[in-house]
LUMNUMI-190256 format. One record per residue: residue in three letters; x, y, z of N, C-alpha, C in turn. Coordinates in Angstrom, 1 decimal, decimal comma. Layout:
! residues N
+-----+--------+--------+--------+--------+--------+--------+--------+--------+--------+
!  aa !   n.px !   n.py !   n.pz !  ca.px !  ca.py !  ca.pz !   c.px !   c.py !   c.pz !
+-----+--------+--------+--------+--------+--------+--------+--------+--------+--------+
! ala !      X !      Y !      Z !      X !      Y !      Z !      X !      Y !      Z !
...
+-----+--------+--------+--------+--------+--------+--------+--------+--------+--------+
! end
This chain:
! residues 135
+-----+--------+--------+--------+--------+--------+--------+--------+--------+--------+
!  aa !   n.px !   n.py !   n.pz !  ca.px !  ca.py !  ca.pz !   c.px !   c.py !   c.pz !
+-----+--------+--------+--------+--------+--------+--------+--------+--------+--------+
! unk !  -13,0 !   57,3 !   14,5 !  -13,1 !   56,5 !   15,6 !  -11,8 !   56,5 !   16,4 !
! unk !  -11,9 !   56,3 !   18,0 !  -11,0 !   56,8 !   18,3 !  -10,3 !   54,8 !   19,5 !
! unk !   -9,6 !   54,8 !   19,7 !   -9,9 !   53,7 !   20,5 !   -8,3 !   53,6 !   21,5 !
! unk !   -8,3 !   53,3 !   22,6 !   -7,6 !   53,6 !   23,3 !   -7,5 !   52,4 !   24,4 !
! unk !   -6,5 !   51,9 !   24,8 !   -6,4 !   50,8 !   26,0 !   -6,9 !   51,5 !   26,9 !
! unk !   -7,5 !   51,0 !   28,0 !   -8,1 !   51,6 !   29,2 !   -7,4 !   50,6 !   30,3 !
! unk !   -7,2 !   49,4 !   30,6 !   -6,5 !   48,5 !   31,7 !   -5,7 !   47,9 !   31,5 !
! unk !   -4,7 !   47,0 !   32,0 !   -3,8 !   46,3 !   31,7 !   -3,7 !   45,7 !   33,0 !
! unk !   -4,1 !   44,1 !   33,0 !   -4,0 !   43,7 !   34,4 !   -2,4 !   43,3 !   34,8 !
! unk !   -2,6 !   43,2 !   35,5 !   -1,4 !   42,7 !   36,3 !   -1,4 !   41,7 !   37,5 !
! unk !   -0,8 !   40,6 !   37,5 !   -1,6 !   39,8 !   38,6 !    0,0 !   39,2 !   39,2 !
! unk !   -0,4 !   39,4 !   40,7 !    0,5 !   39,3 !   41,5 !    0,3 !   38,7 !   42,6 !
! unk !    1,2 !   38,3 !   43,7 !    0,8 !   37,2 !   44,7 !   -0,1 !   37,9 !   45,6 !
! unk !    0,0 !   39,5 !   46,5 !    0,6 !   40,1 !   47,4 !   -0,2 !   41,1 !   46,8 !
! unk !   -1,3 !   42,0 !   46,4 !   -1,8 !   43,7 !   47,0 !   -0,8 !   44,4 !   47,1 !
! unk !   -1,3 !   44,2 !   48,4 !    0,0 !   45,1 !   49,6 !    1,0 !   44,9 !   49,3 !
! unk !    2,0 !   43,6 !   49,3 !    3,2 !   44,2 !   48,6 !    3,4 !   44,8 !   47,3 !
! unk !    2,8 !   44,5 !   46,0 !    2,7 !   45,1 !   44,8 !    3,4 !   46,5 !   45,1 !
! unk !    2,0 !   46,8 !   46,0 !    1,9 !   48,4 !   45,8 !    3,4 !   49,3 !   46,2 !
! unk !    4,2 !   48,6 !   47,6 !    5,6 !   49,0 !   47,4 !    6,0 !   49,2 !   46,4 !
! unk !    6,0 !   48,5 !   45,3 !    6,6 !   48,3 !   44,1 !    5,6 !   49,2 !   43,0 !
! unk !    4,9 !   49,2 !   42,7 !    3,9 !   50,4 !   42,0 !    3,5 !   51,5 !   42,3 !
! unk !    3,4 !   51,8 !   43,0 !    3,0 !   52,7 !   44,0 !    4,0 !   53,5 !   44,0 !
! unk !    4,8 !   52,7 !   45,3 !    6,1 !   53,4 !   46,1 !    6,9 !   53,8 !   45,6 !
! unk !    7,7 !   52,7 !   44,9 !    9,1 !   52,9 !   43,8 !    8,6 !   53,4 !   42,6 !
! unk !    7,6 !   53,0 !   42,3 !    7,6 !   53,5 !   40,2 !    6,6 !   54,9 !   40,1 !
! unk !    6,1 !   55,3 !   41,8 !    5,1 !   56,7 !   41,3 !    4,2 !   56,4 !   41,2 !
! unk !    3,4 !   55,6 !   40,6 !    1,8 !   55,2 !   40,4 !    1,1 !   55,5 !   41,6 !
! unk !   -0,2 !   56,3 !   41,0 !   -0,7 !   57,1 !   42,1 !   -2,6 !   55,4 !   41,9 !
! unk !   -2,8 !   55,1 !   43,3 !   -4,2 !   54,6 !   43,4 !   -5,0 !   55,4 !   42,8 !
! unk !   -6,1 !   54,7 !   41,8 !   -7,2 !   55,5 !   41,5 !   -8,7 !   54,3 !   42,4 !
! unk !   -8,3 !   53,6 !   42,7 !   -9,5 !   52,6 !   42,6 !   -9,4 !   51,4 !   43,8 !
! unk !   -9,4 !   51,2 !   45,2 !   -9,1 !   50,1 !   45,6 !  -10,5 !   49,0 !   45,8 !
! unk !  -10,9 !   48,1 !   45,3 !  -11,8 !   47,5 !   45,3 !  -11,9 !   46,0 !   46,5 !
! unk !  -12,9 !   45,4 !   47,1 !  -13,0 !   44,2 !   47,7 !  -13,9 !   43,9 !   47,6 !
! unk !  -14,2 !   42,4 !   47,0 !  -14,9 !   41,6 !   46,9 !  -14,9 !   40,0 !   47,0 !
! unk !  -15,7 !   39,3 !   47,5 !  -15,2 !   37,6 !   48,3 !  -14,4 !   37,7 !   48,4 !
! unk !  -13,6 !   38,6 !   49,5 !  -12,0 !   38,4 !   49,9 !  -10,7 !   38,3 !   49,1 !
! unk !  -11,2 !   38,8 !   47,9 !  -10,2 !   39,3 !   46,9 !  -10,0 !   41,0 !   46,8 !
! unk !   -8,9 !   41,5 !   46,3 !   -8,8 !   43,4 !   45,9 !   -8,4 !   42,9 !   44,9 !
! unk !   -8,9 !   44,3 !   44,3 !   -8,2 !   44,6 !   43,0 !   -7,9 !   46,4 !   43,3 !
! unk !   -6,6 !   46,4 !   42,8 !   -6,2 !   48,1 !   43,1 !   -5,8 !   48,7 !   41,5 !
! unk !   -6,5 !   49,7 !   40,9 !   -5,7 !   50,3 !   39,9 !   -5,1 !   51,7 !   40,2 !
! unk !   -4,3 !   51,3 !   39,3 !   -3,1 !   52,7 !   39,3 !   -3,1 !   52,6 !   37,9 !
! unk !   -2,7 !   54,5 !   38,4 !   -2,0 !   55,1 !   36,9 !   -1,2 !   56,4 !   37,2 !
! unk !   -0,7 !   56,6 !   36,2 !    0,2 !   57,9 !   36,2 !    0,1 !   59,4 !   37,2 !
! unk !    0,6 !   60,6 !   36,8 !    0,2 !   61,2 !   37,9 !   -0,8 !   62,0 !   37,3 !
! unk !   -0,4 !   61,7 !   35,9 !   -1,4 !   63,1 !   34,4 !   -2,7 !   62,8 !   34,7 !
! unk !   -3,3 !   61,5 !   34,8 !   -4,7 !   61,5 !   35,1 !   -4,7 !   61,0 !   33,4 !
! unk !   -3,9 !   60,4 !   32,7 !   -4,2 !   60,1 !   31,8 !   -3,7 !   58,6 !   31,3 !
! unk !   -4,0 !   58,3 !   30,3 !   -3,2 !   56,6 !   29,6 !   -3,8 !   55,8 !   30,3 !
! unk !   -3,2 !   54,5 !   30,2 !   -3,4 !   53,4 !   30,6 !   -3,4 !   53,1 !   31,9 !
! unk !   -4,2 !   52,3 !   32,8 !   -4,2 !   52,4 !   34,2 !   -4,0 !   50,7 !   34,1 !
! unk !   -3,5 !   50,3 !   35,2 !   -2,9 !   49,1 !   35,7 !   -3,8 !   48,4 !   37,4 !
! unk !   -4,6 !   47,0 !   37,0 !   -5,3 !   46,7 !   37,7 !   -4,2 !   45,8 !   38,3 !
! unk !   -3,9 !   45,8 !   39,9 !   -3,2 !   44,8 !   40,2 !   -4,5 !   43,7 !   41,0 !
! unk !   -3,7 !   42,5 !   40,8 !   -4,7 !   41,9 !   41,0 !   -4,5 !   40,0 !   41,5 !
! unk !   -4,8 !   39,4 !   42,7 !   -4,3 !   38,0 !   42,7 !   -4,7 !   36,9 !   42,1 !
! unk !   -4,0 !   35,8 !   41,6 !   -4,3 !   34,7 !   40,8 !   -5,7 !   34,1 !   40,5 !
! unk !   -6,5 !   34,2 !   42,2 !   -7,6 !   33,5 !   42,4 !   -9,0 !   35,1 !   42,1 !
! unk !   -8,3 !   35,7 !   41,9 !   -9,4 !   36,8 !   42,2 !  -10,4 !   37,4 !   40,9 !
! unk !  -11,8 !   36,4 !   41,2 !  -12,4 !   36,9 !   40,1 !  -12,5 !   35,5 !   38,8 !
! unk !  -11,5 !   34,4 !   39,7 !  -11,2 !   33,4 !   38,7 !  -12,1 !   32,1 !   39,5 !
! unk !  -12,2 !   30,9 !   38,4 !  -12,4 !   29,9 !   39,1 !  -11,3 !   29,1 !   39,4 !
! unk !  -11,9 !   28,6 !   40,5 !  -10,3 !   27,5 !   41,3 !   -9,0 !   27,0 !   40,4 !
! unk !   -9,7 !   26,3 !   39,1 !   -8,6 !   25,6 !   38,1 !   -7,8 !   27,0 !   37,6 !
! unk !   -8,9 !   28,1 !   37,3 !   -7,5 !   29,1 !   36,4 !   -7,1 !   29,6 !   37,5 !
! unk !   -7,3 !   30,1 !   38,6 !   -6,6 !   30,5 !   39,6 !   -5,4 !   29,9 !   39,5 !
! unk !   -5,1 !   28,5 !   39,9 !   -4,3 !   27,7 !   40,2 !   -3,5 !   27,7 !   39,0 !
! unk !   -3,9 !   27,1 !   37,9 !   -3,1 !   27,6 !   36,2 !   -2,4 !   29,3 !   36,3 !
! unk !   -3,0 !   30,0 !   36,9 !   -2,8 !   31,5 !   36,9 !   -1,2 !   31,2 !   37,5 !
! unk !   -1,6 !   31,1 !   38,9 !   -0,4 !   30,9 !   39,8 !    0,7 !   30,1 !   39,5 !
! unk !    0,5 !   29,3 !   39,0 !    1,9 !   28,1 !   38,6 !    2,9 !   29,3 !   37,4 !
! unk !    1,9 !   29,5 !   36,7 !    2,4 !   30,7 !   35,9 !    3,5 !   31,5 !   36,6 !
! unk !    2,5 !   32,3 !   37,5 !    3,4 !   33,8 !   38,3 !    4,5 !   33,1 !   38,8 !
! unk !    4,1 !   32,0 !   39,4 !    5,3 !   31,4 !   39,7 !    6,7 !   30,9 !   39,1 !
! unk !    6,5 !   30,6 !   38,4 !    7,4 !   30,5 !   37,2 !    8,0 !   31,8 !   36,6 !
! unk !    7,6 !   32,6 !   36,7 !    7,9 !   33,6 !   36,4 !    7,8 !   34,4 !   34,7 !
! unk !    6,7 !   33,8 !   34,5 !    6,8 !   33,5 !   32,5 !    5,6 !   34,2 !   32,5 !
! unk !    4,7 !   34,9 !   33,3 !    3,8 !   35,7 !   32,5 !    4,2 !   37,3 !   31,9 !
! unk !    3,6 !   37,7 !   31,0 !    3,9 !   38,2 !   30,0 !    4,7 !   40,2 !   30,9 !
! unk !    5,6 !   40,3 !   30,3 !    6,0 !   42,1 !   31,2 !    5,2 !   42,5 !   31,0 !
! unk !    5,3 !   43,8 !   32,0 !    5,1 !   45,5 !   31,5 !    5,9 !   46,4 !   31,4 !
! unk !    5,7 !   47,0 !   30,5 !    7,1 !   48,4 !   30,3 !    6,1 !   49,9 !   30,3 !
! unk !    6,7 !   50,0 !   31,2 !    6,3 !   51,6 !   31,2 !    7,4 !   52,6 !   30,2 !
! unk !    6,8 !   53,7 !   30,1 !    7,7 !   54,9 !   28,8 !    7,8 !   55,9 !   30,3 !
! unk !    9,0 !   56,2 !   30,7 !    9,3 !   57,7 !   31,3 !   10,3 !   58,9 !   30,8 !
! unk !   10,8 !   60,0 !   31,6 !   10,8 !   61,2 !   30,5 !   12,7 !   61,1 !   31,1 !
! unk !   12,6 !   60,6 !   32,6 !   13,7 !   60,1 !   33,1 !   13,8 !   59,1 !   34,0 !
! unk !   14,8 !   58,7 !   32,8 !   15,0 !   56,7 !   33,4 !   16,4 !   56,8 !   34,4 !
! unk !   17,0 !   57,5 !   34,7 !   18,4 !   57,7 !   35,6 !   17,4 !   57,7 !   37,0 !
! unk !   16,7 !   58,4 !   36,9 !   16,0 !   58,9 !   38,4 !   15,0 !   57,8 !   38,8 !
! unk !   14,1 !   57,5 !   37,9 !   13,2 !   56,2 !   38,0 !   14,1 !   55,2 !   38,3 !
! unk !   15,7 !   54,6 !   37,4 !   15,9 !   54,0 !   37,9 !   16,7 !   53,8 !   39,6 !
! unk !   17,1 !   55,1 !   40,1 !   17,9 !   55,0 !   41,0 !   16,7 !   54,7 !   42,1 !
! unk !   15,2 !   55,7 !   42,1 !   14,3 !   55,5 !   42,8 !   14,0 !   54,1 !   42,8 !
! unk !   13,8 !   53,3 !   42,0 !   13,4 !   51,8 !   42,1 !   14,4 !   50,9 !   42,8 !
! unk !   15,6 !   51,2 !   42,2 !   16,3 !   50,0 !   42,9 !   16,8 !   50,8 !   44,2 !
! unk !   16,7 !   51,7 !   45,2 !   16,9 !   51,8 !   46,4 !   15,9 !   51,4 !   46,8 !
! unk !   14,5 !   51,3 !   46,2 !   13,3 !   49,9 !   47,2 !   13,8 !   49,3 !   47,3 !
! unk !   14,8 !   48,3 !   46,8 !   14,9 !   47,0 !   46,8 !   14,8 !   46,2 !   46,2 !
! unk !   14,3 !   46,6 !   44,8 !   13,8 !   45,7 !   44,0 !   14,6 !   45,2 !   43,4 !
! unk !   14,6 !   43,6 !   42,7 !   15,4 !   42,9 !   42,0 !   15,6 !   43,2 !   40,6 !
! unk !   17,1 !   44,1 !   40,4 !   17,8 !   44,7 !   38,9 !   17,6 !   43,5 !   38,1 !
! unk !   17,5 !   43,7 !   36,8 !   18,0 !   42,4 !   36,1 !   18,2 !   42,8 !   34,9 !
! unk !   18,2 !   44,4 !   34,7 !   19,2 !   44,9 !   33,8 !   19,3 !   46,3 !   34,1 !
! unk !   20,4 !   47,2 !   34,2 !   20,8 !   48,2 !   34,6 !   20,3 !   49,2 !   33,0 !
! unk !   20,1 !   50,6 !   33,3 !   19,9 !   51,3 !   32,3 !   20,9 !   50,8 !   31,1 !
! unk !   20,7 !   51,1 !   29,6 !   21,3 !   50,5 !   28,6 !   20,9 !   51,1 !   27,1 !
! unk !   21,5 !   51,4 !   26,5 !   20,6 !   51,7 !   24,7 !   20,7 !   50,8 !   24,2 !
! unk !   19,7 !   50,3 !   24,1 !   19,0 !   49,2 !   22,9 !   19,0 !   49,3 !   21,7 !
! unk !   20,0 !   48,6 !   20,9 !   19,7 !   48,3 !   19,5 !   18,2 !   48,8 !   18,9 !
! unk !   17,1 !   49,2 !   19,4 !   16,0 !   49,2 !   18,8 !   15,1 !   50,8 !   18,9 !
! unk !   16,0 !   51,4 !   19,8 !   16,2 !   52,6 !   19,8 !   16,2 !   52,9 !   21,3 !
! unk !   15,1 !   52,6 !   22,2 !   14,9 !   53,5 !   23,7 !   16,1 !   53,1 !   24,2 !
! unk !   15,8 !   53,8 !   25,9 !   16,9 !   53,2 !   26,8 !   16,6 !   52,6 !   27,5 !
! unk !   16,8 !   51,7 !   27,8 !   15,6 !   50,8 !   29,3 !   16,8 !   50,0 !   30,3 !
! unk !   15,3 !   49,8 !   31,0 !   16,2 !   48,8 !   32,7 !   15,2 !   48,1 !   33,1 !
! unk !   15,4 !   47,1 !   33,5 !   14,8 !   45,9 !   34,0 !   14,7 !   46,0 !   35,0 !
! unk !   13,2 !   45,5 !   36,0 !   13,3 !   44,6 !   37,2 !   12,2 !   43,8 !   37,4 !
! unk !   12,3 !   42,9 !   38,6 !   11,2 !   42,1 !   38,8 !   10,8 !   42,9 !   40,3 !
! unk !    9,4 !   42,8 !   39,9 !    8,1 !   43,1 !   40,6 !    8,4 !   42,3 !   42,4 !
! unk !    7,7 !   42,4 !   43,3 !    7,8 !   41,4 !   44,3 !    7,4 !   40,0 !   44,3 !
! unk !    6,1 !   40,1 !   43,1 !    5,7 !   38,5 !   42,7 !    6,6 !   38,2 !   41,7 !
! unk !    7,7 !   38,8 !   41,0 !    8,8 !   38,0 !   39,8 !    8,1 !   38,4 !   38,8 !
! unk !    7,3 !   39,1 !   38,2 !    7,0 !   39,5 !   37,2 !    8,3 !   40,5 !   36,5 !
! unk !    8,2 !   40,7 !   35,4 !    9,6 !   41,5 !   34,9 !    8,5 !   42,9 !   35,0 !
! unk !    9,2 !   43,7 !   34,8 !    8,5 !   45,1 !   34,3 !   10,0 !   45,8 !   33,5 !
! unk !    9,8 !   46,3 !   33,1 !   10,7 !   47,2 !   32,1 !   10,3 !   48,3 !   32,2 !
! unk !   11,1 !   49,1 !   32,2 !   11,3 !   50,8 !   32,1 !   12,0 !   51,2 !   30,8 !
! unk !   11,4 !   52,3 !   30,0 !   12,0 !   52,9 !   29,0 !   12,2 !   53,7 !   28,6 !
! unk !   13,2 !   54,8 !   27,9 !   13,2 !   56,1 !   27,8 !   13,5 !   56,4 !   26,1 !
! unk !   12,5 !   57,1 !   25,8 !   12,4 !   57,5 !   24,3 !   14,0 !   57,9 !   23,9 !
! unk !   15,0 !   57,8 !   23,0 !   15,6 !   58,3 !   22,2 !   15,7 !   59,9 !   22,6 !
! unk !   16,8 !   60,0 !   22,5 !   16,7 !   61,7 !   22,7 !   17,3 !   62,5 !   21,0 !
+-----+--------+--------+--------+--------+--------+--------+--------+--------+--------+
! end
């Protein structure tokens, strides 16, 4: 048996802005832009055409009013759960990300736990993490 993540949502204030930030700065190529009752949902993924694809997606969209609103107080707060991507080079991912603009909140580093990683927040405050295997 073989079994494998296929999505990972991601929910954000902003689409359109996200995708600066996914898209633009981190490489993620669109596979999918969807609209329905005035909600999108966009997935991305890598350039391989393979792994895990990333649905971005807003609070209300797909939700009823109360979890929307529970959704959002969340994003807001800034406490819903990261993402960390694995790349092959974190010096260049990270210089390409933080000349978007995006908010550092930790500079490349070796981690007691082995990888190398670097922090930022997303445009909706979401963390995302970058990591680079041990060499």
């Amino acid at each position: 048996m073989t079994i494998q993540l296929q999505y990972c949502h991601v929910t954000v204030n902003d689409v359109d802005e996200a995708l600066g930030f996914y898209r633009d700065a981190l490489g993620l190529e669109v596979r999918n832009d969807v609209g329905s009752g005035g909600f999108r949902w966009v997935t991305l993924g890598g350039p391989d055409q393979s792994g895990t694809e990333i649905v971005l997606s807003e609070p209300h969209a797909g939700r009823s009013q109360a979890d929307g609103d529970a959704l959002q107080e969340l994003l807001t707060k800034g406490v819903l759960p990261m993402t960390i991507f694995r790349v092959d080079d974190l010096a260049a991912v990270f210089e390409r990300v933080r000349a978007s603009g995006a908010e550092v909140l930790q500079e490349p580093m070796d981690q007691p736990w082995g990888p190398r990683d670097c922090a930022f927040r997303d445009p909706s405050g979401n963390m995302v993490r970058i990591s680079q295997a041990p060499a």
